[in-house]
C-alpha positions, 0 to 999 in steps of 0.5 A: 308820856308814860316813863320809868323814874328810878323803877316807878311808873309815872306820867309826864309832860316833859319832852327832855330831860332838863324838863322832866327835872323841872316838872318832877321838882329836882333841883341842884348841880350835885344831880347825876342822871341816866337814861336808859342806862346811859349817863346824861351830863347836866350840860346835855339834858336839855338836849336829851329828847324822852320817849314813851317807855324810857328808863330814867334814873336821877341820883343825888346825894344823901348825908349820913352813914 
C-alpha cells in the first residue's frame, strides 16, 4: 500500500503500525508516532490498522543542540 512517512511517499507491506516500525527498521521505546494526526501509544500499534494513503509520523530523539 502506498503511505505517507514523515512527508515521503513510500510503499509498504505492513498492515499496522508495530509492522510499518519492523519493515521501516525503527527500533526503540523512546519512538513517539502518529497517525493521520493522532497520537499512537507504542502499547496500541500493534492494533492500529494502515490504510492506503495514511499519514504517518514517527519522531525520535536526536542528541545535540
Amino acid at each position: 500500500m502506498k503511505l505517507i512517512v514523515n512527508g515521503e511517499s513510500r510503499e509498504a507491506q505492513a498492515e499496522t503500525l508495530a509492522a510499518l516500525l519492523a519493515e521501516l527498521d525503527y527500533d526503540g521505546n523512546w519512538l513517539a508516532t502518529a497517525v493521520n494526526g493522532e497520537v499512537v501509544p507504542r502499547a496500541a500499534r500493534p492494533a492500529c490498522r494502515l490504510s492506503d494513503g495514511d499519514r504517518i509520523e514517527i519522531l525520535s530523539p536526536m542528541k545535540g543542540g
